[in-house]
N, C-alpha and C positions, 0 to 999 in steps of 0.2 A: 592439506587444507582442512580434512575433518579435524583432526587431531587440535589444531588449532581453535576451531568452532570451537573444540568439547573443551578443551581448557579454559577459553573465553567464557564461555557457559555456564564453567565451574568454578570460574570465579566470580561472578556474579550471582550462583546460589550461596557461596561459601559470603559473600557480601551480604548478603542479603538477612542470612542467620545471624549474624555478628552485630549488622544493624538493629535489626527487630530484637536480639539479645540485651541490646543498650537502652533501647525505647524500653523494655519488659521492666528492665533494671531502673527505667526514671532516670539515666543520664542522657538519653537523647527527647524530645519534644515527640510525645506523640499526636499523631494526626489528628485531626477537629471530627468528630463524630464516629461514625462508621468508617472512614479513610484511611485509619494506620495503616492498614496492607499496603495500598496505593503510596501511603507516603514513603512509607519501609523501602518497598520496591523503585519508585523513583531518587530515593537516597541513594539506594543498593547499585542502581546503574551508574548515576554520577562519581561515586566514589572506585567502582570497579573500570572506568575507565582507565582513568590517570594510572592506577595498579596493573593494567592488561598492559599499557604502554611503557612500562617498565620490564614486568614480569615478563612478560611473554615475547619481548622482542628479539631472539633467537628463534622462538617457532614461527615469526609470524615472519622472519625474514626468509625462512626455507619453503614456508608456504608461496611467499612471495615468487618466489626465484623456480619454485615448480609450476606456479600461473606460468610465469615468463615463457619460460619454458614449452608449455603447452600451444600458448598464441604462439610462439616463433615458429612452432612444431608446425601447427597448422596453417599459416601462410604460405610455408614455406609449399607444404602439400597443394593449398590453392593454386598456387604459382605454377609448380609441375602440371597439377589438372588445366590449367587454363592455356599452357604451352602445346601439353598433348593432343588438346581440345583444336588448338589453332594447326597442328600441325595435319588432324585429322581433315578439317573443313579443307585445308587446305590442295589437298591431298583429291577431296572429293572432287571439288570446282577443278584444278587440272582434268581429271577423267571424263569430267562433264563436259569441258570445254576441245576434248581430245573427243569424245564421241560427236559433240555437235560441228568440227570442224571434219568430220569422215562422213557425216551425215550429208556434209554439205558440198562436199566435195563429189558422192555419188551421185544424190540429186543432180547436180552441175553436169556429170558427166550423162545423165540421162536425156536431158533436155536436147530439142534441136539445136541447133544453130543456127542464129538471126543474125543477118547484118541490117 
């Protein structure tokens, strides 16, 4: 997944240089006052997308496929934890319901007997 950031990234400075390179040159329009940079840079992204969606779609599907990866990894874990979880409670409430029916069974046998 880094890897793929840093490429996306690096194409979008390498965008960016080649635009403001063209602006310098007077073959692209430069921005209205103080703005070039902003314009440069907003050029530089539109342009670097469509190129990352070409370029880059080999890393971006392994980045892809290692996400996948991770969430499947991790439910899956959820899953186990929430089983274990249920099997502990469960586990508990039997001993609980094992001690309160001993409990209740000595009381019972403590007591007089009423008719």
């Amino acid at each position: 997944m880094f890897r793929y950031t840093a490429m996306r990234f690096g194409l979008i400075v390498v965008s960016f240089g080649v635009i403001w390179g063209l602006v310098e040159l007077h073959i692209l329009p430069a921005g209205l006052g103080r703005s070039n940079y902003l314009w440069v840079g907003l050029l530089a992204l539109i342009v670097s997308a469509p190129l990352s969606w070409v370029l880059l779609r080999g890393v971006r599907e392994k980045a892809a496929l290692t996400v996948s990866e991770r969430v499947e990894r991790t439910r899956r874990n959820m899953v186990a934890a929430a089983g274990n979880e249920d099997e502990a409670d469960d586990a508990a409430r039997a001993v609980a319901a094992r001690e309160a029916s001993t409990r209740d069974a000595s009381t019972r046998e403590g007591e007089p007997h009423t008719a």
